[in-house]
N, C-alpha and C positions, 0 to 999 in steps of 0.2 A: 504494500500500500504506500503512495507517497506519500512524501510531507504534504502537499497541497489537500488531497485527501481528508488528510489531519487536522490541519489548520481549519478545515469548515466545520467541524466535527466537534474540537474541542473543547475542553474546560482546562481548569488551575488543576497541577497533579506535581509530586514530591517524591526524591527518590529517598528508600531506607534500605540502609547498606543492606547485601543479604546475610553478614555475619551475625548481626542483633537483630534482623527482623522479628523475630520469636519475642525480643524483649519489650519493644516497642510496642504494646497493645495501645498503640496511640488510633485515635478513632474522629468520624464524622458522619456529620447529619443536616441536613437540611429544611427547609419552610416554605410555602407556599400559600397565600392566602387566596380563597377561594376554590384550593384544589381538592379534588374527591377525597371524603373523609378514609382514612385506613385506620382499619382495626387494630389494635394492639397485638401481639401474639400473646398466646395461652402462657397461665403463669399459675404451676402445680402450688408453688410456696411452701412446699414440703424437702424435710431434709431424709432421705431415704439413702439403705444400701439394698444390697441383696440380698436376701432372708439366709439365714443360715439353712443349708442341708437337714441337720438334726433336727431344728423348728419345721420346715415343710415333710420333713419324714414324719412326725410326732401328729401335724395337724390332718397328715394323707392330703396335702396341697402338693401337687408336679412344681411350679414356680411362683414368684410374690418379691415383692419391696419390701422390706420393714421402716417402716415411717419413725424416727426417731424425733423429729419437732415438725412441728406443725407451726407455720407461721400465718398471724392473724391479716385476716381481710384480703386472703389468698383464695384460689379454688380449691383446696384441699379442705381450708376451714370453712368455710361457706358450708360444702356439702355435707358436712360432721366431722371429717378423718380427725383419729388422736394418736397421740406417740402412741406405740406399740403395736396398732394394728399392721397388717399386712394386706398390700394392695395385689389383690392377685390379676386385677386388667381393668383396663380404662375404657371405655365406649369401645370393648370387644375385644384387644389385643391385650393378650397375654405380655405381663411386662414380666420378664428374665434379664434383663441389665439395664441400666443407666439409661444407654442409649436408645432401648427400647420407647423410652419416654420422649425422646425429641425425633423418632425416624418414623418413615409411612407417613399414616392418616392423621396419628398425634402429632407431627411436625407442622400439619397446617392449619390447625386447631387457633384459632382465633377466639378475641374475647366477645360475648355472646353466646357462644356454641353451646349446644347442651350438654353437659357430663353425667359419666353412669360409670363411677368407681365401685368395684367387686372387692369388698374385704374380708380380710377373716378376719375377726375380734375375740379375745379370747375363747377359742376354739367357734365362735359362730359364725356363720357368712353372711353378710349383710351386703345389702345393695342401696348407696349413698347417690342420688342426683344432684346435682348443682348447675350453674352455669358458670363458660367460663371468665375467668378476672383475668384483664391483661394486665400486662410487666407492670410495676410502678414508675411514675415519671421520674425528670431533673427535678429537684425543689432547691430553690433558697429564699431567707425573706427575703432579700432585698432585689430578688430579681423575678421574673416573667421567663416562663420557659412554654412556648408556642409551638405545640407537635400538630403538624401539618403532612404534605406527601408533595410531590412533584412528579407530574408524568413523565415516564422513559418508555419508549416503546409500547406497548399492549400493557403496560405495566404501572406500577406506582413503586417510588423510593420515598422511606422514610427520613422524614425533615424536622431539623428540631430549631428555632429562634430563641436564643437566648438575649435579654434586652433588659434596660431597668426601668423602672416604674414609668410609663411613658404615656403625658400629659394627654387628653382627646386633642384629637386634629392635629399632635404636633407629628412634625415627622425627622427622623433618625439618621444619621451617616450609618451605613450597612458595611457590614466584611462576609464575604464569603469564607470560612475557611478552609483549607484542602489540604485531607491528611496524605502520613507516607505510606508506602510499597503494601505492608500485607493487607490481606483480605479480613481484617476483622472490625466490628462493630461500634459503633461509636456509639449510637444512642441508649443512654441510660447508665454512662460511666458512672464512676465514683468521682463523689467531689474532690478525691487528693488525685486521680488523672492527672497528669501534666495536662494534658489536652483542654482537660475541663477547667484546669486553672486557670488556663490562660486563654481559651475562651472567655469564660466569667467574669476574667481581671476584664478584658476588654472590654464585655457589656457593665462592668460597674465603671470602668470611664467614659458609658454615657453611647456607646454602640448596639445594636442591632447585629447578631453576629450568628449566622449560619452553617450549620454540619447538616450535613447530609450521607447518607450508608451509600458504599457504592453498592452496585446491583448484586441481587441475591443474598445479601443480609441481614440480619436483625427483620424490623417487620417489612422487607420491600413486598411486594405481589406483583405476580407475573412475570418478573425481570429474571431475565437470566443470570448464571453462574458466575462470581466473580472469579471464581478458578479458571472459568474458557475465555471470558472476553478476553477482546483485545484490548491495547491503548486509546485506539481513539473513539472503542465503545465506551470506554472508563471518562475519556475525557467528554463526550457526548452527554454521560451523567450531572458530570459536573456543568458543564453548560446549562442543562435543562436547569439546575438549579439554582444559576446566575441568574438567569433570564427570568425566573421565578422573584426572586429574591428584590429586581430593578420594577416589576408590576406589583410589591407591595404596597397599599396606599399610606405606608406607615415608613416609608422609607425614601428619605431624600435620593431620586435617583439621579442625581448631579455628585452623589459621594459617596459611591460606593467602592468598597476597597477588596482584592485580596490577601488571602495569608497563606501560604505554602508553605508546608513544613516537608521535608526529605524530600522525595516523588513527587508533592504536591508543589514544588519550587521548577520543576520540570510543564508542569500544567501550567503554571501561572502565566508564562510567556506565548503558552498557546490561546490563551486566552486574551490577553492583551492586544495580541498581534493582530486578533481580529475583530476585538471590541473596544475600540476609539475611546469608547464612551467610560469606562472602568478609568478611576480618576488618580489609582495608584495601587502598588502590589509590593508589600513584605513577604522575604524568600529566609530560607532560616534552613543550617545545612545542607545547602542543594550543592551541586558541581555544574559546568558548563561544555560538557566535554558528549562526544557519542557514547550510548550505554556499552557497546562493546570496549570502548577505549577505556570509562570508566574501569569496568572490572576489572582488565588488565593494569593499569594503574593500581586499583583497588589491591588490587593481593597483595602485588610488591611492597606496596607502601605499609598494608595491615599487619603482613608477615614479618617484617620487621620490624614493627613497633610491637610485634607481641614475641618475639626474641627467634623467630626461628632460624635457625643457623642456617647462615648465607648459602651453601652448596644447594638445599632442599627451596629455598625459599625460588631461584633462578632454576631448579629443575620442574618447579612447579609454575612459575610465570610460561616458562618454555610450554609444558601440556598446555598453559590456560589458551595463549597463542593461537594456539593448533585450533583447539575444539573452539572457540570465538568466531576462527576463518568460517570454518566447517560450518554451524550452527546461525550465525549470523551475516555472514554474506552468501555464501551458499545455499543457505536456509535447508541444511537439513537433518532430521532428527535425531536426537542424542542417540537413540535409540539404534539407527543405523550404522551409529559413529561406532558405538562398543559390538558394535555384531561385525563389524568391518575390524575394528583392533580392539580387543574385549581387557587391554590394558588401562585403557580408557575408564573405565569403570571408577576406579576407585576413585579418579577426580576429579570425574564428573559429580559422585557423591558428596564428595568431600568439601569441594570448592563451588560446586552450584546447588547444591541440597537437589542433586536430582533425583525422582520419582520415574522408577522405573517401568512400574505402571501406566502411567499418564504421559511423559516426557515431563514431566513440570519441571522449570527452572526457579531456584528461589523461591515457591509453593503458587507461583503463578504459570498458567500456560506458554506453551512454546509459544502460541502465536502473539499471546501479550510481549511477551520479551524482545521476538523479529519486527514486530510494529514500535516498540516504543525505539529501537536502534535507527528507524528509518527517520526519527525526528533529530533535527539538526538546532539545537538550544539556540544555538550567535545567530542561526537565522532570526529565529522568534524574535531572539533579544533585539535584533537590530529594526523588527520592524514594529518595536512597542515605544507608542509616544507617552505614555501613562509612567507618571514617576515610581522610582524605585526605590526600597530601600532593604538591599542583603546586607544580611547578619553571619558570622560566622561565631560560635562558638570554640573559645580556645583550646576547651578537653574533647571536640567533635570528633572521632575517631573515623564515623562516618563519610563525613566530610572531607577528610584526610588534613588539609591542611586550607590555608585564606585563599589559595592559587585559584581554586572555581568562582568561589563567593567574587573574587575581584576581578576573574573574566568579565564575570554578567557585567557589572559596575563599568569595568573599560567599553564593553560592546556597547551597550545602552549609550555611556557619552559620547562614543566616537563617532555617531550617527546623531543622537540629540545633547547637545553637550549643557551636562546640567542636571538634567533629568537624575544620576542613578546617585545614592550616596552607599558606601561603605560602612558597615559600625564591626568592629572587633569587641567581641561578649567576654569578656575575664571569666578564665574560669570554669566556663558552662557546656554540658559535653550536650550530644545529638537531642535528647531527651527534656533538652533542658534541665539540668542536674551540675548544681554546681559542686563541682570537682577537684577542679584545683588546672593543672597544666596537662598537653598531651600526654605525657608519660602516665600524669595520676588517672586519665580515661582510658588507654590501655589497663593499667591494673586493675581500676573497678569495672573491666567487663571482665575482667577473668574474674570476680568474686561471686562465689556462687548466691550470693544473698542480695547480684546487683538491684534488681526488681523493687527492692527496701528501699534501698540508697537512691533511686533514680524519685521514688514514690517523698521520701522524708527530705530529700536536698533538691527542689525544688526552686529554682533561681526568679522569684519576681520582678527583677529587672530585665526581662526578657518582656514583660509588661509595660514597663514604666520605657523603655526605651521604642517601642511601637508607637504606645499614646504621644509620646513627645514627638518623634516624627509625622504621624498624622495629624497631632495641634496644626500646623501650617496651612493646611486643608481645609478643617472644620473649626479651629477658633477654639476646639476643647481643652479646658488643660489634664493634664494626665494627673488622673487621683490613682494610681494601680499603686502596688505594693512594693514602693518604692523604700527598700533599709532607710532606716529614718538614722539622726547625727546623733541622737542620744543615746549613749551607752552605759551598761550596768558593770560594776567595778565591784568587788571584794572584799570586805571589809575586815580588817583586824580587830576581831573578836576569839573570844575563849574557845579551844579547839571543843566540841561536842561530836559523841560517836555514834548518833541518830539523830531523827526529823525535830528540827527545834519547831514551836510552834507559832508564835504570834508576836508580831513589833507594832508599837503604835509612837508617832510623834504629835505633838501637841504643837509644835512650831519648826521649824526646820533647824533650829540647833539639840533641841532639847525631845529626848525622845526616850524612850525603856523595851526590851525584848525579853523575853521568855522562856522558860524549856522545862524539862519533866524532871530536872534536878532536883529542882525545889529552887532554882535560880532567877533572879530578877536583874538584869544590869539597866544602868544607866549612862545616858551620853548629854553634854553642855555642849557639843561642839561638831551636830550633825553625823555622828558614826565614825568622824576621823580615830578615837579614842571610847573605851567601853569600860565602865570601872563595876565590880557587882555591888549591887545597893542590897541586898537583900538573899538570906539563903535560908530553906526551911528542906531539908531532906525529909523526904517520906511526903511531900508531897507535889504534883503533878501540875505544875501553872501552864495552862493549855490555853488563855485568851489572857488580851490587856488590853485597858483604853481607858485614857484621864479626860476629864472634864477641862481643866484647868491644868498648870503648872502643879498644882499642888493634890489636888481631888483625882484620884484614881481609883480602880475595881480591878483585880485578877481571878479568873478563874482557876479552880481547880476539878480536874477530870475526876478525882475519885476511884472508890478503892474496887477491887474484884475485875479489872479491865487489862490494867498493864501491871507488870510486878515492882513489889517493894514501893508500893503506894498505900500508905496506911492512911491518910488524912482523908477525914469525912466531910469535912467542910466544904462547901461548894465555891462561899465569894468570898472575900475579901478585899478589904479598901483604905485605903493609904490617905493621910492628909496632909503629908509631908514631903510632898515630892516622891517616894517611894523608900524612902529609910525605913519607917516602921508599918505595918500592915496589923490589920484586928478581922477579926471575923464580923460578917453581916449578920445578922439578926433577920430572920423572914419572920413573913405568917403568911401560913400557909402547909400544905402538905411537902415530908423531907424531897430534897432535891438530891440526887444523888452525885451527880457530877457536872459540871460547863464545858462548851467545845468554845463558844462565841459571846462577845458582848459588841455591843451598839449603841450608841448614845447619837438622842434625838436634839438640837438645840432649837428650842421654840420662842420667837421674838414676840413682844408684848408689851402694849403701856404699861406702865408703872408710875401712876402720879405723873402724866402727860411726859413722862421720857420713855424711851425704848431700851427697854433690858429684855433679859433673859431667862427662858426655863431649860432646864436638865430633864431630861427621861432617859433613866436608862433600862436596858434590856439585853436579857442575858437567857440563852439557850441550850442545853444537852439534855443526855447527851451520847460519844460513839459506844458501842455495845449496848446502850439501853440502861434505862426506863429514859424515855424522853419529857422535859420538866423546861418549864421557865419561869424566872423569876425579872419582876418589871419595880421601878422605880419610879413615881410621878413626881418626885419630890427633889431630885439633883442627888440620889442617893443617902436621901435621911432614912426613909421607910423602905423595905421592899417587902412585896406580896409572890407567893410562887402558885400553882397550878400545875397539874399533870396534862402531861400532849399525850396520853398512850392511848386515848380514842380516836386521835388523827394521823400518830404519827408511831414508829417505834424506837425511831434514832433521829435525833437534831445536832446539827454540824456548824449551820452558818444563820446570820438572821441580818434583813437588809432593813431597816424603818425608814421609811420616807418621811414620815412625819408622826406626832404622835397616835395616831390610828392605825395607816395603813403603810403595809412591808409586808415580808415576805421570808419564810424560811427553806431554810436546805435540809432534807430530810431521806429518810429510808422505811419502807411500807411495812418491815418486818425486820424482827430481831435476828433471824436465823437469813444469814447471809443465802444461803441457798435457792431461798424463796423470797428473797429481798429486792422492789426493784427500786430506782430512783425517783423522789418525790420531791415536788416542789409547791408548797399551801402558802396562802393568800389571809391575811386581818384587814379586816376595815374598820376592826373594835378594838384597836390594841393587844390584840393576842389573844382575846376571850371567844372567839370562835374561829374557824379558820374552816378555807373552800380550797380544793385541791385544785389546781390549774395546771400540772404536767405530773406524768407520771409512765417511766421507759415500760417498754413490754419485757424486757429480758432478765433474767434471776442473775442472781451473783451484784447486786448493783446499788449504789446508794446515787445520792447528790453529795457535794463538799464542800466548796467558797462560791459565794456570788461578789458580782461586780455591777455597777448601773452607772456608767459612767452618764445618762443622762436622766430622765425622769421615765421613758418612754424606750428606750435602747436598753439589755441586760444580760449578763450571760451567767451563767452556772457551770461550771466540771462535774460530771457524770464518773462516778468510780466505777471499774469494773473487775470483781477479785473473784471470776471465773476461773479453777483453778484449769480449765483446758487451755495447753499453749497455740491452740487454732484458732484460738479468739484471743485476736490480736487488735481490733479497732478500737481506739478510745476516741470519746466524743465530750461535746460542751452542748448544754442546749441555751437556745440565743432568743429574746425575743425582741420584737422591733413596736408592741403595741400595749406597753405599761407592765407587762407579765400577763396578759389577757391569755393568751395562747404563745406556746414557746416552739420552737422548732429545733429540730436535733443537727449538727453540725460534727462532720469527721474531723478531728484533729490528727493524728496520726495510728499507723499503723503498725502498733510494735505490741505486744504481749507482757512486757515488762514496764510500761513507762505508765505508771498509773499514776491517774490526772489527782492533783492539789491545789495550792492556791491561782485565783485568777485576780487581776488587776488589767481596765482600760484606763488609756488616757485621753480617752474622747470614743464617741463610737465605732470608729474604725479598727483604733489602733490599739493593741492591749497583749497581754503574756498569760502567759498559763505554764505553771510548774509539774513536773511529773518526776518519778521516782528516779529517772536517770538523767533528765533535764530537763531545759524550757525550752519553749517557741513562743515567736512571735509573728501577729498578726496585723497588718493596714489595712488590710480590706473585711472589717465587719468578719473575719472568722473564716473566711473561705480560702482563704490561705495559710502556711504556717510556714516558719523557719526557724530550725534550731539557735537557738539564744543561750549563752550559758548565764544561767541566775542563781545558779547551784543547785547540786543534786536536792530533790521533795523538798522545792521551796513550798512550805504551806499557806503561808500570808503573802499576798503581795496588795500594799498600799501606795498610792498612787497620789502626788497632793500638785496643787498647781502655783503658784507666788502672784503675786498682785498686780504684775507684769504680766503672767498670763501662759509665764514659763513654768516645766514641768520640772520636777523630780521626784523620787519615790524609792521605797526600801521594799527587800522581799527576805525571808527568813525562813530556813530549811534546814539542810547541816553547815552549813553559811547561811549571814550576811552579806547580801549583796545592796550597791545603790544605783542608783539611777540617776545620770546627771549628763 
């Protein structure tokens, strides 16, 4: 097929090297308004294996699934299914594997359909109808996720718009996005995706920003094989989805941009080249070079940045040579190659992941591979008047080295001079994954755990360096998640051999921290210096927070929880600055232990001046009985009450004002069957409405943060002792605490979330067992921060100026300045 061919045909497309394609489950999707509605595909919501043999011998069942969970507002739970039953066939077919479930009749099984699951239930067979629920969408609060479809051929592809909150009748600068090389699915990623991040980043600087599935994935219909097509059927995709995207009525079609990532940096110039109209295209890892010349380059360069010794690395360029001629300008198949020299084989395996079944080169068809070589990039480049701006990442392994990225840039200006700019990314390898240097992206693809690392180091300036070159265009400035200048420093304090727990300042010189010693210090001079004001062994000071210089409350957690804790006492209050402490006096029923205190400050005449009231409010606690104790008085009186009809563990407590706040909370004492809860006072704590509450056991709530009235977030604990439940999350809400939304933080098994502290609604940290991250974009992002290991407080204060800094306390003291 020629270029010209192509050129009428195509869309924006990226290439991904074929050494990491596996790794890259980078993905896209697309929008269309007005286009034929498509149905979701079928979504079991069950977590199933294969029945043990001895269980289907026992019940005289031939085959069956055993359902292990059942997840809620799925088709599994809809129709009744629960743990333990065995599903012996879904609307007729016999499930015997996994696969069973996604192949045939069940593979085209959309939402609607009717279902008719056959199970055995403790020895009984029951027949469960339902219908079915498709996959669940993208969610965040602060954005719009618009699933739509775009016609291709006899077909529909599945389109997703992601955009922020967007005004009636206004209309939006739009990005096309265009993933790389493999065939897999974009829509419905996870929010830590690189993909999805930086989508999202985009649509929270105020874009309209489109993924669309290339054909035959996720939910397309009718569309053919992403395995068979060609190039310039793939780039046909993407077109239909451009041309989609320019007829939305929500979208300024004077600004529409693309994004190519790998492959999809290959498309963009196809696409340019033939639509005038497209007002500029970011290209990120692509090369400019023919795909056979590529690969050939490709090894040499790979091979030796991954050490292999010179003699094999030149006996292996030599075959690649050979089989390139062969395959790509003679066009003919691997297949005939190794039947003609059956030597061939093993590098054909080796170095193009050939399928020997199929001919597949790099898990795509021969004839995708022969058409995308017949495209000539410098041509494209030279005939795109639409500005440019490639990116190279400096740990891009993919990429190989700037040599491609500043082809395009040269081509582009030496035909429009002006048009292309160049940006070299510090640091950031294919993935977007900041790295470190070539060498360090070499290493971390050899780490077997890279998948982590590519998901947890996440570069947001891959965001913030877009929006600022698109500013020019659209007039927006780039709010993306740009490393902010203030940084958290270490503070010399008393060495401790676990989670300290709570710091509080009363002004920015003068402040006190805490810990399970029985320890109190204090500082005159901001944290530079920490002297201990106070030590009572045997008991546990878990919170602190002074009214005044002088008026202060520390909790203590109490006894039967952690060991060598004998004091029973719950508060105590200092009127000395924190030299001496006395026990609080309640009424009320005993309190067993504090996690948290809060102090409301309430302004008021006073004999025609403006003074002040105190309430304070104090809450536990972990392990149970859950109790609090409130002060209306500035800590003369306090009264306590039991929470164990709302709650069964109390951690953190927010008061917005003397009525209404909000705690952190756990449903149940036995961690097992515990999930995370978060209850609502509009009476001061004398009754309380449950407003979040996770579906999943092992789990509590822990610190809350509201950096505004309306803005707030929460850390979700999760002490699943399974090391396959790895996701830890925060829930965020954006409408007073009315309704909260769940938000992924990272994905590690060990990094169990602690304290949170914002500095506005965007921007804010969150502690975990083995570190911190931090956040600019509301949550949707994260990057490792070191605040110290299980920081559990983090307080955040602002100066009159308007400048921030703030203290976090774990097994360090960290600050913020």
């Amino acid at each position: 097929m020629s270029v010209t061919s192509i050129l009428k045909n195509c869309t924006h497309h990226f290439i991904l090297i074929p050494l990491v394609a596996a790794l890259l489950f980078l993905m896209g999707l697309s929008c269309s308004l007005n286009a034929q509605y498509l149905a979701k595909k079928h979504y079991n919501a069950f977590a199933v294996s294969v029945a043990p043999d001895s269980t289907l011998k026992r019940l005289q069942i031939k085959s069956g699934l055993l359902v292990a969970r059942v997840l809620p507002n799925g088709s599994a739970a809809n129709a009744g299914l629960q743990a333990g039953d065995i599903v012996i066939s879904l609307n007729g077919v016999a499930l015997t594997s996994l696969e069973s479930l996604r192949s045939g009749k069940l593979g085209v099984l959309r939402e609607g359909d009717e279902l008719n699951y056959k199970v055995s239930r403790n020895g009984k067979l029951l027949d469960l109808k339902g219908v079915s629920v498709g996959r669940p969408g993208e969610a965040a609060a602060d954005l719009n996720y618009q699933y739509s479809s775009v016609p291709y051929g006899k077909g529909l592809l599945r389109s997703v718009i992601s955009s922020p909150h967007q005004k009636s009748g206004e209309k939006l600068p739009a990005i096309l996005f265009i993933q790389g090389y493999p065939c897999t699915e974009i829509v419905g990623i996870d929010s830590l995706h690189p993909y999805r991040r930086l989508t999202d980043g985009l649509s929270r600087a105020g874009y309209k920003v489109m993924r669309v599935e290339k054909p035959g994935l996720g939910d397309c219909l009718n569309t053919p094989n992403c395995g068979e097509i060609s190039f310039p059927d793939e780039c046909q995709a993407f077109e239909a989805a451009l041309l989609a995207l320019k007829r939305d009525p929500s979208v300024d079609s004077t600004r529409i941009f693309i994004w190519g990532h790998s492959l999809g940096g290959m498309i963009a110039p196809v696409l340019t080249s033939q639509h005038k109209w497209i007002k500029g295209a970011i290209v990120y890892g692509t090369v400019s070079r023919l795909w056979s010349e590529y690969l050939l380059y490709m090894t040499r360069v790979q091979q030796e940045g991954f050490g292999v010794p010179p003699v094999e690395v030149e006996q292996t360029v030599r075959d690649m040579k050979k089989i390139l001629y062969e395959v790509y300008t003679l066009k003919k198949a691997p297949s005939q190659l190794v039947k003609a020299n059956p030597a061939l084989k093993t590098v054909l395996e080796q170095q193009f992941g050939w399928d020997a079944a199929t001919d597949q080169l790099f898990t795509r068809s021969l004839l995708f591979n022969q058409s995308l070589d017949e495209v000539n990039p410098s041509m494209l480049w030279s005939q795109t008047t639409s500005k440019v701006l490639a990116i190279y990442g400096e740990a891009d392994v993919e990429a190989l080295n700037p040599e491609g990225t500043l082809a395009i840039v040269n081509t582009v200006n030496h035909y429009h001079p002006g048009h292309a700019t160049y940006h070299f990314l510090k640091g950031t390898d294919h993935a977007f994954a900041s790295i470190g240097t070539i060498e360090d992206g070499y290493r971390s693809k050899m780490n077997p755990n890279y998948s982590s690392i590519m998901v947890q180091n996440f570069n947001p300036e891959v965001i913030h360096v877009s929006t600022k070159w698109l500013e020019q265009f659209t007039g927006k400035q780039p709010t993306a998640n740009k490393p902010p200048s203030l940084q958290w420093k270490k503070q010399n304090t008393v060495a401790y051999p676990g989670k300290q727990d709570d710091i509080f300042f009363i002004n920015e010189q003068k402040g006190w921290y805490v810990n399970g010693a029985g320890n109190i210090y204090a500082t005159n001079n901001g944290g530079q210096t920490w002297e201990k004001a106070f030590s009572q062994p045997g008991t546990f000071f878990r919170c602190i927070a002074f009214i005044d210089s002088l008026t202060g409350f520390a909790g203590n957690v109490g006894t039967d929880y952690f060991p060598n804790v004998k004091d029973t006492i719950p508060l105590y209050k200092t009127t000395d600055g924190g030299k001496t402490w006395k026990p609080v006096s309640y009424n009320g029923p005993y309190v067993k232990g504090l996690c948290a205190i809060d102090i409301v400050k309430e302004q008021y005449i006073n004999h025609g001046k403006i003074d002040y009231r105190y309430h304070v409010y104090a809450v536990g606690r972990v392990g149970s009985p859950a109790s609090m104790m409130v002060s209306l008085d500035g800590g003369q009186t306090f009264s306590s009450w039991s929470m164990q009809a709302n709650c069964k563990m109390l951690f953190d407590i927010k008061m917005f004002n003397k009525n209404e706040g909000f705690v952190c909370a756990a449903s149940s004492d036995d961690l097992a069957e515990s999930n995370a809860l978060i209850l609502y006072t509009a009476d001061g704590g004398k009754t309380w409405e449950k407003r979040f509450q996770s579906n999943r056991p092992f789990e509590t709530t822990w610190k809350v943060s509201f950096p505004t009235s309306k803005i707030g977030y929460v850390t979700i604990q999760s002490y699943n002792p399974d090391p396959s439940v790895k996701q830890q999350r925060i829930a965020k809400t954006i409408d007073g605490g009315k309704t909260w939304t769940e938000l992924n933080l990272v994905e590690d098994a060990s990094a169990r979330t602690f304290g949170i502290g914002f500095i506005d609604e965007n921007h804010g940290f969150v502690g975990t067992t083995n570190s911190g991250y931090e956040t600019t974009d509301g949550g949707q992002t994260w990057r490792p921060v070191n605040i110290g290991r299980a920081a559990n407080k983090i307080r955040i204060h602002t100066r009159a100026d308007g400048t921030v800094y703030g203290y976090s306390i774990g097994v360090d003291v960290f600050k913020l300045q």
